[in-house]
C-alpha positions as CSV (number, residue, x, y, z in Angstrom):
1,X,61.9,105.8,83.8
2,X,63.5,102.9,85.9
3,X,62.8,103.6,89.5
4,X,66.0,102.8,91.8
5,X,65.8,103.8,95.6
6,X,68.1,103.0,98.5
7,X,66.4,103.1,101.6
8,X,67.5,105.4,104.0
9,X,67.8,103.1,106.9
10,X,69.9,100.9,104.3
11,X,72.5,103.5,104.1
12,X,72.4,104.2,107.8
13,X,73.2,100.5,108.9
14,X,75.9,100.0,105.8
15,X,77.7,103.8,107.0
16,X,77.9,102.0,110.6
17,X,79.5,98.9,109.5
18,X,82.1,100.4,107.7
19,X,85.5,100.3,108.5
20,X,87.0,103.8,108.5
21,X,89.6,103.0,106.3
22,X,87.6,101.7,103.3
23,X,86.3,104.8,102.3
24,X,88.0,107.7,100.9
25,X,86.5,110.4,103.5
26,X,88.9,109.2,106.2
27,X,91.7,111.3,106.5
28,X,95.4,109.2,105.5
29,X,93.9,106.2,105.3
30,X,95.6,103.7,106.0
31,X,96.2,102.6,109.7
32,X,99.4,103.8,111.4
33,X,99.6,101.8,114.9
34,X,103.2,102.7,116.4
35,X,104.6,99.2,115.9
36,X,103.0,98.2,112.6
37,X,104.2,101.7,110.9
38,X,105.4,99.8,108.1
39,X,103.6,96.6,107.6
40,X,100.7,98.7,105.0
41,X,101.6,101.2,102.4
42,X,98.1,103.0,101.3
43,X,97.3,103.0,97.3
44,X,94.0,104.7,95.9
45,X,91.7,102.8,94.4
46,X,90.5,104.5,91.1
47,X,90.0,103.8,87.2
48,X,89.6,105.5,84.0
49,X,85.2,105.4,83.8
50,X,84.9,107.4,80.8
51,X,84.8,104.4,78.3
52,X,81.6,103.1,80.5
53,X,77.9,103.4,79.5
54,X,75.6,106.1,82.1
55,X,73.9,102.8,82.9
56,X,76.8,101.1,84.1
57,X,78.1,104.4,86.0
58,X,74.6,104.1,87.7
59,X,75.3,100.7,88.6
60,X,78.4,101.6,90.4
61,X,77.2,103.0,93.5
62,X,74.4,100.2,94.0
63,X,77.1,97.3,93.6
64,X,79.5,98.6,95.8
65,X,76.6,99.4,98.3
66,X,76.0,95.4,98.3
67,X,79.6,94.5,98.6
68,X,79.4,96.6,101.9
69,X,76.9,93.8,103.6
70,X,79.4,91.1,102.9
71,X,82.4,93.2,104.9
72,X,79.4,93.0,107.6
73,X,78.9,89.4,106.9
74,X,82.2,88.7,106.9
75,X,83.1,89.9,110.4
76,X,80.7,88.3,111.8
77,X,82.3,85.2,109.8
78,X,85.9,86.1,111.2
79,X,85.7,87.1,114.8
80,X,82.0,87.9,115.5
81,X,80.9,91.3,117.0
82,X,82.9,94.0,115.3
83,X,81.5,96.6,117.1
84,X,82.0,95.4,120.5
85,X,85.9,94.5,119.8
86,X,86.3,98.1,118.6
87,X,84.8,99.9,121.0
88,X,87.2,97.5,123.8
89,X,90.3,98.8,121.9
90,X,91.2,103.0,123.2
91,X,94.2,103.2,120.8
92,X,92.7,105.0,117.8
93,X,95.9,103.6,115.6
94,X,95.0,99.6,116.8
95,X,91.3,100.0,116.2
96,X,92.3,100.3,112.7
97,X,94.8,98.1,112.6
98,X,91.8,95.9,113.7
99,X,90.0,97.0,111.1
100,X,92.3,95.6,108.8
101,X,92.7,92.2,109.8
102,X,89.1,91.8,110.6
103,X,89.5,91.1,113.9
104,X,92.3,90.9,116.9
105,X,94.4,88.4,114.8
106,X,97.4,89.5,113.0
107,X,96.7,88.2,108.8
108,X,100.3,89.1,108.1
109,X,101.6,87.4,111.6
110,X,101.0,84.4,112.4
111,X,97.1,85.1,113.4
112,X,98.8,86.2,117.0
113,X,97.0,88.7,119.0
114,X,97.5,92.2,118.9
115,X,94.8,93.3,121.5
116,X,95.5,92.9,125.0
117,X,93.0,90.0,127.0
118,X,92.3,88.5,123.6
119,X,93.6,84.7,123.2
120,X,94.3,82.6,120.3
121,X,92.3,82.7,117.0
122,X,90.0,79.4,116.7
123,X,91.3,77.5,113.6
124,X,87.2,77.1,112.3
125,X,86.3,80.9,113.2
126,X,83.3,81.3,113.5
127,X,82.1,78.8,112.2
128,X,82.1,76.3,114.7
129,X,81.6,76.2,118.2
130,X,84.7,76.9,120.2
131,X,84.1,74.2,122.5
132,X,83.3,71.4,119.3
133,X,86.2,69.0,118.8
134,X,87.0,67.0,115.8
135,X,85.8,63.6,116.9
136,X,82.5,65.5,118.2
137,X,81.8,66.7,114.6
138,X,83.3,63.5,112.7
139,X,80.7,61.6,114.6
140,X,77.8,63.9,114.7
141,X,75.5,62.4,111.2
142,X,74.0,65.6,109.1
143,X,73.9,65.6,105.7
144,X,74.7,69.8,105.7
145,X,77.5,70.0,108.1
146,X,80.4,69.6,105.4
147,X,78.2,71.9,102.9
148,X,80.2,75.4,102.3
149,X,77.1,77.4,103.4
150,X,76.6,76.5,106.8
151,X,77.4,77.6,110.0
152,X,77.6,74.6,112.6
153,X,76.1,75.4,115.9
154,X,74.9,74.2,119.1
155,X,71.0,74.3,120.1
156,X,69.2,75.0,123.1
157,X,70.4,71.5,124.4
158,X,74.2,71.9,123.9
159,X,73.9,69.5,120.4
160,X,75.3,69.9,117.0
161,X,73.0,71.7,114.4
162,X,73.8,73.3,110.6
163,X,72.6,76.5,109.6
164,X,72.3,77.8,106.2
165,X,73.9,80.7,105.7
166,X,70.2,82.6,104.1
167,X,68.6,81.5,106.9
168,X,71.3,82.7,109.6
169,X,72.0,86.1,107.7
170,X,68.3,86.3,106.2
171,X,68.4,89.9,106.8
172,X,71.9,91.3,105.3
173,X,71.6,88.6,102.4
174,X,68.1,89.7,101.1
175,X,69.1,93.5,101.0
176,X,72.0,92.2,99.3
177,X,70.2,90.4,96.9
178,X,67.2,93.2,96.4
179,X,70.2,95.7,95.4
180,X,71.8,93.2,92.9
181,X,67.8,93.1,91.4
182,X,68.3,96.3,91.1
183,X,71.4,96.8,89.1
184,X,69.9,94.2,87.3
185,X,67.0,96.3,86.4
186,X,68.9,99.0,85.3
187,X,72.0,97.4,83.1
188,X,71.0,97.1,79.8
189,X,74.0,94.2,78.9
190,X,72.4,90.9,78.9
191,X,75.0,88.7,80.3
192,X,75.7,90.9,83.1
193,X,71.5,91.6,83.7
194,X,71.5,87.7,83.7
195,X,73.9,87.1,86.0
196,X,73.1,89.8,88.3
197,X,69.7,88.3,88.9
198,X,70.8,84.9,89.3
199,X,73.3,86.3,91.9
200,X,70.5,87.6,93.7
201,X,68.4,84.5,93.9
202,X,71.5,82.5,94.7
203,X,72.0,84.5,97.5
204,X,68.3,83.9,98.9
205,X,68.7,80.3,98.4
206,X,72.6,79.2,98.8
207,X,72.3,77.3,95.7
208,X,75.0,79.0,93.6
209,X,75.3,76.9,90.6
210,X,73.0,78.5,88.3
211,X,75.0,82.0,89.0
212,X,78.1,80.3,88.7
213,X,76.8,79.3,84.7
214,X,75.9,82.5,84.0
215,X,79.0,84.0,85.5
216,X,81.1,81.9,82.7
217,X,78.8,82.8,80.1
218,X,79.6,86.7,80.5
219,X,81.6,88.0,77.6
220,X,80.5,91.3,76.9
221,X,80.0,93.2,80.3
222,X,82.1,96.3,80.9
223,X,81.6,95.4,84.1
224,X,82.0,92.7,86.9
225,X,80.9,92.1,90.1
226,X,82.2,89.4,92.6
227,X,80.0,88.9,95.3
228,X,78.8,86.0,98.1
229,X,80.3,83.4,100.3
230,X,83.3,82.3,97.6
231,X,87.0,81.1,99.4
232,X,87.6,78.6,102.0
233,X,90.8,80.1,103.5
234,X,89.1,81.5,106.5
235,X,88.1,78.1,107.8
236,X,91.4,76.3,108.4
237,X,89.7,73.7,110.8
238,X,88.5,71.8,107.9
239,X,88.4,73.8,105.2
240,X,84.9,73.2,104.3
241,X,83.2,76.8,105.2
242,X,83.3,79.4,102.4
243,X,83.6,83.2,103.5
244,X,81.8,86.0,102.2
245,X,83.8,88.7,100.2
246,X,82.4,91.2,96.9
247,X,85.0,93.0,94.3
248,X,83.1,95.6,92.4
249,X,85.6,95.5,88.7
250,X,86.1,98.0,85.5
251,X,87.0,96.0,82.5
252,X,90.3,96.6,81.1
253,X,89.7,95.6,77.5
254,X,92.6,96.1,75.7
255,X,94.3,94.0,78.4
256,X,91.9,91.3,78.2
257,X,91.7,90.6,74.4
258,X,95.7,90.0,74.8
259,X,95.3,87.8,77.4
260,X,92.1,85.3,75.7
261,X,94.1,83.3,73.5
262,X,95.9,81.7,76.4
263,X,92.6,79.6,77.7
264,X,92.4,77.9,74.5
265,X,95.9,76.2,75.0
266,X,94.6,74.7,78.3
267,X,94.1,71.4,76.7
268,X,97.8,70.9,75.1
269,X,99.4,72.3,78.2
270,X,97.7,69.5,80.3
271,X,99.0,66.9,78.4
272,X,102.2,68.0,78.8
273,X,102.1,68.2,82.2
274,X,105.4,66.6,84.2
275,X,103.5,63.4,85.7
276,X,102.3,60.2,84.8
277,X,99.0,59.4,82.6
278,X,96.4,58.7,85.5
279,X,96.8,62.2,86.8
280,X,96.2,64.3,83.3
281,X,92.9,62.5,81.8
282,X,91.1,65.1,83.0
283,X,90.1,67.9,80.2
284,X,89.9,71.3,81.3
285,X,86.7,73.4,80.5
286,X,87.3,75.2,77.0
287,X,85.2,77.6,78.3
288,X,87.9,79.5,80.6
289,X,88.2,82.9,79.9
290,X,91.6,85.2,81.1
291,X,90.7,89.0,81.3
292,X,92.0,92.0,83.1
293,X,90.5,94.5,85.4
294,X,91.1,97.0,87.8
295,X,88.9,96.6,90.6
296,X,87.4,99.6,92.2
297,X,86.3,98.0,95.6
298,X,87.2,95.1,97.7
299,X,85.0,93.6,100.9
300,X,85.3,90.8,103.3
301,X,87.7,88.0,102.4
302,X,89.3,89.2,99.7
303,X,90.2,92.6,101.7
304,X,91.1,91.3,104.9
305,X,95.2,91.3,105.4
306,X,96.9,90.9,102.3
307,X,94.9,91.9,99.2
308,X,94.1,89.8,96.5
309,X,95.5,90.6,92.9
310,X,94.0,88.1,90.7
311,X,90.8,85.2,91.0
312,X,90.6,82.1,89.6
313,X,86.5,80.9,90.2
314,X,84.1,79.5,90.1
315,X,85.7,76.8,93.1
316,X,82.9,74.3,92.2
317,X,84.6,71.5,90.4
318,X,81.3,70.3,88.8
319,X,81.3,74.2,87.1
320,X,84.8,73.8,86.4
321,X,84.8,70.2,84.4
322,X,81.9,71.6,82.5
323,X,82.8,75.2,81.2
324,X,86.4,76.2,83.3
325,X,86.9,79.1,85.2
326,X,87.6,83.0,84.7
327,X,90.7,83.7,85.1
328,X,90.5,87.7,86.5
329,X,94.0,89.9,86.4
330,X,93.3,92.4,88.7
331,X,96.3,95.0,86.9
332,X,95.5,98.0,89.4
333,X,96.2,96.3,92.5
334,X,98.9,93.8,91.0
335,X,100.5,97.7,89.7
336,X,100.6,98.7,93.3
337,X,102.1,95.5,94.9
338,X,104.7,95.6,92.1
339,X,105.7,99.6,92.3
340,X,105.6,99.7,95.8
341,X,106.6,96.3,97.2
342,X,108.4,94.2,94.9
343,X,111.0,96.3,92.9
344,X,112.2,97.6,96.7
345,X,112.4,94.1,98.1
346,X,114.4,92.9,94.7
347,X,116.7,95.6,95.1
348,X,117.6,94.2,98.7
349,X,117.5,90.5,97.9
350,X,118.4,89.9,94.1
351,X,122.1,90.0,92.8
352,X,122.9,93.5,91.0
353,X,123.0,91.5,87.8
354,X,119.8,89.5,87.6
355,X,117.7,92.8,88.6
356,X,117.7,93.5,85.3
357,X,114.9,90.8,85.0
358,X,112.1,92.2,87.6
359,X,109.8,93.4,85.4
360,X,106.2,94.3,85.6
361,X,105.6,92.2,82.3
362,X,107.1,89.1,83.8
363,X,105.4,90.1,87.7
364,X,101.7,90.0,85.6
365,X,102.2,87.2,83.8
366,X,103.3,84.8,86.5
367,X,100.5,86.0,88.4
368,X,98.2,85.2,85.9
369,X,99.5,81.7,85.1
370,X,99.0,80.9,88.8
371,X,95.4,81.2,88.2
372,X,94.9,79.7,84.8
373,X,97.1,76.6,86.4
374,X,94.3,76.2,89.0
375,X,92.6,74.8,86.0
376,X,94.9,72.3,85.4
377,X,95.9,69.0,87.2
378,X,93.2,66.9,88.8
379,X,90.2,67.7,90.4
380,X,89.1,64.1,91.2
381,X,91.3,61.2,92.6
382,X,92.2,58.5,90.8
383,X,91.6,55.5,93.8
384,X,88.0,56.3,94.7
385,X,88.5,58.6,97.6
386,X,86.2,61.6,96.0
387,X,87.5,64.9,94.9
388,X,90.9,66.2,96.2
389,X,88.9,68.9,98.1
390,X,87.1,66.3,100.0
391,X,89.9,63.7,100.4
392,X,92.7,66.4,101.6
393,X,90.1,68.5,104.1
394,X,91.9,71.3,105.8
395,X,95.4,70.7,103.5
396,X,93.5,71.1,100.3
397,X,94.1,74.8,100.2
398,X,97.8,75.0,100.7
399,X,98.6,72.5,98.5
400,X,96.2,73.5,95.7
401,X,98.4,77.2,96.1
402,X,101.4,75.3,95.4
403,X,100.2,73.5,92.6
404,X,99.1,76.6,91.2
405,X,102.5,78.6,91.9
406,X,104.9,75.8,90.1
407,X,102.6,74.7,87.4
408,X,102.3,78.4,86.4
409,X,106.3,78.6,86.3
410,X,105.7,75.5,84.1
411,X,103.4,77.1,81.7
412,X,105.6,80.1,81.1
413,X,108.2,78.1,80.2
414,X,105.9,75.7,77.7
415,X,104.8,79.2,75.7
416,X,108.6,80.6,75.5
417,X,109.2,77.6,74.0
418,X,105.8,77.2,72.3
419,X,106.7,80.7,70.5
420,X,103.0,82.1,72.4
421,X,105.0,84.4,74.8
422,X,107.8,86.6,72.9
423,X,107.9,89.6,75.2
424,X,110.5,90.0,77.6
425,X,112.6,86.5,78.5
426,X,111.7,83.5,80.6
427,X,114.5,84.6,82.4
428,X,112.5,87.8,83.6
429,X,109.7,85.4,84.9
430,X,111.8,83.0,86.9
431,X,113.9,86.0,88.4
432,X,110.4,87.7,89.4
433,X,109.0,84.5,90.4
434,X,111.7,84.2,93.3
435,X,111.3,87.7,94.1
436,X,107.5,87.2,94.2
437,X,108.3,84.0,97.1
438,X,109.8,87.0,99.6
439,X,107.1,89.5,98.8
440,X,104.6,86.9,99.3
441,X,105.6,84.7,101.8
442,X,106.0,87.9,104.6
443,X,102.3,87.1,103.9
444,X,103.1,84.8,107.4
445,X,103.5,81.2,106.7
446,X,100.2,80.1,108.9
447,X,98.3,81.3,105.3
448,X,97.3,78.7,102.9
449,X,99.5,80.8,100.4
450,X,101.9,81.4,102.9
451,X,102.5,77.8,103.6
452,X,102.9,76.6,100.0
453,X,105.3,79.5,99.1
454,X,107.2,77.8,102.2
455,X,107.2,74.4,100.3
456,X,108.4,76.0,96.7
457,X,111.0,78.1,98.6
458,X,112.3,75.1,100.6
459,X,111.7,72.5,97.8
460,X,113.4,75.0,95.4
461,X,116.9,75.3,97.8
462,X,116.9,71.5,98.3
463,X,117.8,71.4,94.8
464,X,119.8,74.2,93.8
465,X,117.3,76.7,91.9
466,X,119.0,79.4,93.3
467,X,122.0,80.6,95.2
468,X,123.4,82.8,97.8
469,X,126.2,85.2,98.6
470,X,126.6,88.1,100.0
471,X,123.1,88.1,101.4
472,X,121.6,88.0,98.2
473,X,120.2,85.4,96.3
474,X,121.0,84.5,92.3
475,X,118.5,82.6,89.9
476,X,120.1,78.9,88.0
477,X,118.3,78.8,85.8
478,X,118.4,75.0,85.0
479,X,118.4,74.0,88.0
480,X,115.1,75.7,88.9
481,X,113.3,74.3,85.6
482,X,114.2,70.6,87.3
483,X,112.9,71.4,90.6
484,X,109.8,73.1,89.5
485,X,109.2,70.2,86.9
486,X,110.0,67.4,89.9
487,X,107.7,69.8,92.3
488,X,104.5,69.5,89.9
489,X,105.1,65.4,89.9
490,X,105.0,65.7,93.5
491,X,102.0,67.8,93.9
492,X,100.0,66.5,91.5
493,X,100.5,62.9,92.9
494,X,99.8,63.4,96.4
495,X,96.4,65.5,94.7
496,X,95.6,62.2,92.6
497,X,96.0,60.1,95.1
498,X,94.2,62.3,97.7
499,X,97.5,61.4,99.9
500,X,96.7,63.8,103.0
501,X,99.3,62.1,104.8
502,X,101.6,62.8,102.7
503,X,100.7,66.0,102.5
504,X,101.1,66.9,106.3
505,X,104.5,65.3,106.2
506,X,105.6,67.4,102.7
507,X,104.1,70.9,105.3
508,X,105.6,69.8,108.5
509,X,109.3,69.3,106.6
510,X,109.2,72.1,104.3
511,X,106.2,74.5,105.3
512,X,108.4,76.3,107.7
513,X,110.1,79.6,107.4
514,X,114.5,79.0,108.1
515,X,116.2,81.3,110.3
516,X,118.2,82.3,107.1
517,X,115.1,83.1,105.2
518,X,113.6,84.7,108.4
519,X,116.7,87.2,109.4
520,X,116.3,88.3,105.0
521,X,112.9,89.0,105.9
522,X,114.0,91.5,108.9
523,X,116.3,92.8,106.3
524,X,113.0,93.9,104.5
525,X,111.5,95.7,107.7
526,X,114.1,97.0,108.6
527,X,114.7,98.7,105.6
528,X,110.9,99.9,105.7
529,X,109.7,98.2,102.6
530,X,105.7,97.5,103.6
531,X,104.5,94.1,103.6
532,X,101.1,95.0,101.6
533,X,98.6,97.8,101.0
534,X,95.7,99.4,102.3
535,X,92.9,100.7,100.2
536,X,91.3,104.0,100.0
537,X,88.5,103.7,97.9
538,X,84.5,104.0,97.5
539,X,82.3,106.4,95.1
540,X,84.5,109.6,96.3
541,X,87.2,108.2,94.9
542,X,86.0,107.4,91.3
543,X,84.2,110.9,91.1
544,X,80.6,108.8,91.3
């Protein structure tokens, strides 16, 4: 018999930490603070887990028990002491409108303040001092303080020090790690056993490249599990800092064995890419794998604000050059935002004609051609000045977003006319994909996704991809095939040349949101179509 305990006190501290409206025992819930009414609609987390093995329906429970530590981790990552900040805020609605966002900080406004005596949100987090400044860091010599899984602090004498992140959250990481060691022991699938226990050691250590391998290497697992310090959107000081998040995912395998022949064009579709030689020579990993899931639980990061629909990882570019990335659909999620969000706001926006062309079809693939994009491009510059990540700092992120946004348009449009995509119309896809910029960008522009949906919008009415009359806005089709292909030349040569410079300049002119686009977007609240949605979800919720 395989012995598998939870310790008592384990469950105690994780039940404390938990926001109310993550799990399903909470009444309604989603928060319903009275000026924020309609910015969340709620959806219920939930899959079909008949098709899984008793083994992995064990497993459940333990890995969603381990994503809970990293929405405590997290917190701490984002604003600091959760529980003090909720216990300042009276208004039951606000608390969990707190909740939400992780903090006092509006995700889906701007980062303003939304509790009274609370001031401006520090562009590192938490992850710097609030007092440090730029030249104080840029000057301070320590080979960890750019590393992804540090913390910079001061010491007893007021100076600069790193931190690893096992060292600084020893406690939360190792209880993480002993219940990934044992799902491990209990899941009978190698790759997933493998990669479980490498999770786990990674987790002890901050060495994550050996989990990242195995990762890639999964093929058969019914199940997946996201879990660690993973995105670098949270640190928009210098973008160096990765935050800690967890999805706990149900395969969807039907899905996913349509989806796998798309990796192995990665090759041909980089060669075709819209920009000169130097910036192509790269080969993506033939390794990279396209799947769908439905994920059955979301922590940290990935859960703060607007919710995630589909992952692109591992961000290592040294992992990436040598096997690619995953490429995870996350169809549940990407179901809800499309049902609830998108077909409303294209009703509003789209001319009566063209709405013909929202589909889901068109919604998921663009979606997912975002994140296989990510894989495409240039990872290193061509004039000596490291990788992109390194060269562009804190604009890395935004940019990379709008790389991956136009060069998935581009992709769609290279498989219609490859004769790989015959559902549906690339009409459908470029008609969603503009609907998909004013779902997306009421995101708030101050987001790295935010911001580059800013530049494609802008970029894209510079040059006549769409029009508008009447208050609604019509899809030319031409015209938007020349702007995204002029778009990707752009991007990809400020990446290549790890131009940050250029890069501010391209955000200050065209990462703002017009008073045109801004009074469309007061269309959308006004007419109560939510901005995003909340999750109920847990082990209630799946029957476990």
């Amino acid at each position: 018999m395989i012995k598998y305990c939870l310790p008592l006190f384990l469950s105690i501290i994780l039940f404390s930490c938990t926001s109310p409206i993550q799990e399903s025992s909470k009444e309604g819930g989603a928060p319903s603070p009275p000026d924020y009414s309609n910015v969340y609609t709620e959806f219920t987390l939930t899959t079909d887990v008949s098709g899984l093995s008793e083994q992995e329906k064990r497993v459940i429970p333990i890995l969603i028990e381990a994503a809970k530590i990293m929405d405590v981790l997290f917190w701490k990552q984002a604003y600091g002491d959760k529980n003090a900040l909720l216990a300042s805020i009276e208004n039951e609605a606000l608390k969990d409108y707190a909740n939400v966002n992780y903090g006092p900080w509006d995700r889906l406004d701007g980062d303003k303040p939304f509790v009274e005596g609370i001031g401006e949100k520090p562009l590192g987090s938490g992850y710097y001092p609030t007092d440090m400044t730029k030249d104080e860091f840029e000057g301070w010599e320590d080979a960890n303080k750019t590393s992804q899984y540090t913390l910079i602090e001061r010491s007893e004498e007021g100076q600069l020090k790193s931190v690893w992140y096992h060292e600084k959250f020893a406690k939360e990481v190792n209880l993480a790690a002993d219940l990934l060691d044992s799902a491990a022991s209990i899941i009978a699938e190698t790759g997933f056993k493998k990669y479980l226990t490498a999770r786990a050691k990674a987790l002890r250590s901050d060495d994550y490249y050996e989990s990242d391998i195995a990762w890639m290497d999964m093929t058969d697992n019914g199940l997946d599990c996201i879990i660690g310090p993973i995105e670098n959107y949270e640190d928009k000081l210098y973008n160096y800092k990765a935050a800690h998040e967890a999805y706990v995912l149900v395969k969807d395998r039907e899905w996913s064995d349509r989806l796998a022949k798309y990796a192995l064009l990665l090759p041909q579709l980089q060669e075709g890419l819209p920009v000169p030689d130097a910036y192509k020579t790269e080969t993506p990993g033939r390794d990279s794998q396209l799947g769908a899931y439905d994920v059955i639980y979301y922590a940290g990061d990935c859960n703060a604000g607007s919710k995630t629909i589909a992952v692109n990882l591992p961000n290592d570019e040294k992992v990436q050059l040598e096997k690619g990335t995953r490429r995870l659909q996350l169809k549940n999620a990407m179901r809800a935002k499309y049902d609830k969000i998108l077909v409303d706001i294209s009703k509003e926006l789209i001319v009566e004609e063209q709405q013909k062309h929202i589909t889901f079809d068109a919604f998921f693939g663009n979606t997912m051609f975002h994140e296989v994009a990510h894989g495409l491009g240039i990872k290193n510059t061509i004039n000596g000045k490291g990788t992109v990540r390194e060269a562009l700092q804190e604009e890395f992120s935004a940019l990379e977003e709008g790389k991956a946004d136009v060069l998935g348009l581009y992709m769609v449009t290279e498989l219609f006319e490859m004769g790989e995509l015959t559902e549906g119309s690339v009409m459908d896809n470029y008609v969603t994909f503009l609907a998909g910029i004013f779902r997306s960008v009421r995101f708030g522009a101050s987001s790295a996704h935010g911001r580059a949906n800013m530049v494609r919008f802008n970029y894209f009415k510079e040059h006549g991809a769409f029009t508008k009359a009447d208050g609604k806005y019509k899809v030319d089709f031409e015209k938007m095939q020349d702007a995204m292909a002029s778009l990707s030349e752009l991007i990809l040569t400020l990446q290549g040349n790890g131009d940050k410079e250029g890069v501010l300049k391209l955000m200050e002119e065209k990462g703002n949101v017009p008073a045109d686009l801004q009074a469309d977007l007061d269309r959308l609240k006004e007419a109560n179509i939510p901005v995003d949605v909340v999750f109920i979800q847990g082990t209630k919720v799946l029957g476990l």
